[in-house]
N, C-alpha and C positions, 0 to 999 in steps of 0.2 A: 436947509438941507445940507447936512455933512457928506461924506465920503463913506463915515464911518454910516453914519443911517443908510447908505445905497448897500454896503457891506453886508451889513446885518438884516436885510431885507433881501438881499440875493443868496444868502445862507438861508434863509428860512422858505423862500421859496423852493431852494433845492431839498431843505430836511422835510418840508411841509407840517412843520410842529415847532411852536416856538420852547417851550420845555428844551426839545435836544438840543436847538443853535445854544439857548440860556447855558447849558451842560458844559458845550463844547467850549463856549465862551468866559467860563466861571463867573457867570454874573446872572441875576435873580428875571425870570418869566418876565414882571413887570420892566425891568429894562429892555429887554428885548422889544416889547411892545412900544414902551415910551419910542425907539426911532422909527417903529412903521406907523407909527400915531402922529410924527414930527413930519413924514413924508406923505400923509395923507391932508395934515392940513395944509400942506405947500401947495399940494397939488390940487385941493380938491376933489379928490374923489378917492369913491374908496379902493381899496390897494388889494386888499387880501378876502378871502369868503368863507368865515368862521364854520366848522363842520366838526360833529361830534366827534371826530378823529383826525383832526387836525386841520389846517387850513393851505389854502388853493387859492393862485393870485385870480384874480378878476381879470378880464378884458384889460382895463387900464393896467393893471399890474403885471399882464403880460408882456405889455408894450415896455413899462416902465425897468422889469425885469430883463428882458432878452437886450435892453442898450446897458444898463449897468451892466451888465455880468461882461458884455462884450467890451465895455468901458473901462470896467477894473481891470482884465487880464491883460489889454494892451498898459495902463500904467503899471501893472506890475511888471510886466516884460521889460517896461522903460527903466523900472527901478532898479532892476536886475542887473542890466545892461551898464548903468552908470555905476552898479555896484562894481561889478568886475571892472571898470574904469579903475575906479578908485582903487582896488589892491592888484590893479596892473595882472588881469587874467584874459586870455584871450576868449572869453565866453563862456556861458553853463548850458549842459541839457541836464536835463529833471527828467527820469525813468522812472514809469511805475513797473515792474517785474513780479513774476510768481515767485515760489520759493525755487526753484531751480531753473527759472528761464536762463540766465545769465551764462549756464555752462553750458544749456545744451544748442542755444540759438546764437548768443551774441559773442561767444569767449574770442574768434578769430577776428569779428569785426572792431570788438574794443579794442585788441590790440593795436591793429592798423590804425583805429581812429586814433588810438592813443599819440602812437606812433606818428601820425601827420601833424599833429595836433597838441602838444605837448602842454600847452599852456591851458589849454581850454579844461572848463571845472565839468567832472563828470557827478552827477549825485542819482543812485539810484535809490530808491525808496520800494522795501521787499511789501507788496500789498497781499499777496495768499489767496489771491483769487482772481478772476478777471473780471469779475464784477467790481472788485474791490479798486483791479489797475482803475478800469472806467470811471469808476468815481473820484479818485487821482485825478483823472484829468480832467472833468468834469467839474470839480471840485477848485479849477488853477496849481491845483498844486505838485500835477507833474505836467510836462510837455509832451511825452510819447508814453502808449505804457504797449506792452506787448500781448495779448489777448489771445483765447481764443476767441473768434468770431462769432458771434451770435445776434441776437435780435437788433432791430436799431435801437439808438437810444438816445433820446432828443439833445442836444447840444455836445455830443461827440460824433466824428466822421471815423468810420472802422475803414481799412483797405485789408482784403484778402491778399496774404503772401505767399502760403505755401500751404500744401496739402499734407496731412501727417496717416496715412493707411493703420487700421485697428490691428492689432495683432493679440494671441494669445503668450502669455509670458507662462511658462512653465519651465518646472525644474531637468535636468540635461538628462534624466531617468526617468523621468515621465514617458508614459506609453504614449503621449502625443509631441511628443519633441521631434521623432521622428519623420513625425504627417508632413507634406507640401503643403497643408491648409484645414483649417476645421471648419463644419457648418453647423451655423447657427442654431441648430437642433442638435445639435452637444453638447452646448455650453451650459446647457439645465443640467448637464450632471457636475457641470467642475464647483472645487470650493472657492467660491468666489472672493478675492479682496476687493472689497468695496473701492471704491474712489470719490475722494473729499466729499461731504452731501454739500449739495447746492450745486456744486463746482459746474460750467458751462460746459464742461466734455463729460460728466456725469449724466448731465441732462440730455446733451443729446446723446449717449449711448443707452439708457435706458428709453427713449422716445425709441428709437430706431427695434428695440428689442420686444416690446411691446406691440408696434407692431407686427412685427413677425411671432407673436405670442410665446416668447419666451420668456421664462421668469427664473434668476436665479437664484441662490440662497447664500449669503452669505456667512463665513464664516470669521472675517477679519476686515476691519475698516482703518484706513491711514489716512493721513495728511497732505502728501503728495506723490508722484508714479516713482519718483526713483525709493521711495520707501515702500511701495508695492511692488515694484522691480526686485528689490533683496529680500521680503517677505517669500517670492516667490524663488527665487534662490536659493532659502534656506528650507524649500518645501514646506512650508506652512499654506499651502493653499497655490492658488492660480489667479492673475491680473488679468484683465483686459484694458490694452493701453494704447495710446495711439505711439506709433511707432517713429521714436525722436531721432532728429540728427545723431550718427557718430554708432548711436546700436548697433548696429550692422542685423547679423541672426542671432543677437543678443551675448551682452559681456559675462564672464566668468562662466557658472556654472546653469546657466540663464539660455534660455531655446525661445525664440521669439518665431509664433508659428502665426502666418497669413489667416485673415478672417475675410475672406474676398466680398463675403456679401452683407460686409455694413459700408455704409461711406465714409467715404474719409472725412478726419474732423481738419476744419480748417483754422489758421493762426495769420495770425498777421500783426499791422501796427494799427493805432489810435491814437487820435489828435482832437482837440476841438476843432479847429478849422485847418486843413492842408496849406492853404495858400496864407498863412497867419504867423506858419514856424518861421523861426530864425534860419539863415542857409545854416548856418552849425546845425541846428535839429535836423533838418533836410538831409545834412549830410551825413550827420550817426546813422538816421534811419536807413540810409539808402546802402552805406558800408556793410551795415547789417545782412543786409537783405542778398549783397554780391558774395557775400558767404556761407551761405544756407547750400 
């Protein structure tokens, strides 16, 4: 039993298909097999539970999976740590961020961090989704990622930070720029921009609309809110967006009008385990959060 066979067996249980680890890996289905075939005969028993669409650890290879994967990340954090030893840094956090988290949640806190902190390696990693951050960390390969908050999700711990209120983004000429507030049985008439499909605050804004039996129609889809924030800018349609740090009643020619009766979407951080970060992680995260 290698390191690299516990590796490539806690990949596979995260991808659940030996195919994508092989992919990811550049190396051929059969290799990937050969180390969970080397760790089942060490162990004697079988590891994995072959299924038409991919494979699912077994009982034993749950037990065998939740110590490796808890096993690897502390040696990597050690690796880590001896690394910055070695080129004389006083520590890394690993960020997984949307495409715009960093300006609109962290810009005041990196600075300070920076500021206290001069030496310590900052690496953020742009993942375009919070499903995508989750898997970052999930994955070992970031320390914190910034989320919105949603379902649980086995081997990451979410903390609720701050509450973001929906609002409507319309143009400074819009006949609702002027409104205190729109109700939900309006927004069937706006041109909707879409926001990112899958995305966690897509989901929950369409769950929430849904219930209230609204359905909108869209006429323009983007990649993330500050590109549907200038969409709506330039009148090409109307957003609904959760309403970020720093907006205020909206920048430039932009009117960010209250939608009182959806809830607010929630954001926060994500860690695999809280009590696991390094004080430097602890400490990004927490600077962060006294600047929100």
């Amino acid at each position: 039993m290698t390191l690299d066979d516990l590796r490539v067996f806690v990949a596979v249980c995260a991808a659940g298909n030996l195919s994508a680890v092989a992919r990811d890996l550049s190396c051929s289905q059969s290799a990937v097999s050969q180390h969970v075939k080397r760790l089942e005969r060490e162990t004697g028993l079988v590891l994995l539970e072959r299924r038409p669409r991919g494979v699912v650890p077994t009982r034993a290879g749950r037990v065998l999976h939740e110590a490796a994967r808890e096993g690897i990340a502390g040696l990597d954090a050690a690796l880590r740590v001896l690394g910055d030893l070695r080129r004389g840094v006083g520590g890394t956090v690993r960020v997984a961020t949307g495409a715009t988290t960093v300006r609109h949640f962290m810009a005041a806190g990196v600075a300070e961090f920076r500021a206290r902190h001069p030496e310590a390696a900052l690496q953020f990693e742009t993942a375009g989704s919070s499903r995508r951050c989750l898997e970052a960390v999930r994955s070992h390969t970031a320390d914190l990622a910034w989320v919105t908050i949603g379902p649980p999700l086995e081997g990451v711990e979410q903390r609720a930070s701050c509450e973001l209120p929906w609002v409507l983004a319309v143009h400074a000429d819009d006949p609702l720029a002027a409104r205190a507030s729109v109700a939900l049985g309006e927004l069937a008439a706006i041109r909707y921009i879409e926001l990112p499909a899958h995305s966690t605050s897509r989901v929950h804004l369409e769950m929430q609309l849904e219930r209230h039996g609204v359905r909108l129609t869209s006429t323009t889809s983007v990649a993330d809110w500050d590109t549907a924030l200038l969409l709506a800018e330039l009148d090409l349609g109307q957003a609904i967006l959760p309403a970020l740090p720093g907006w205020g009643e909206g920048p430039g020619g932009v009117r960010l009008v209250p939608i009182p009766e959806l809830p607010p979407l929630t954001a926060g951080w994500a860690a695999r385990r809280w009590d696991a970060l390094s004080p430097l992680a602890v400490e990004f995260a927490e600077t962060v959060l006294a600047h929100l």
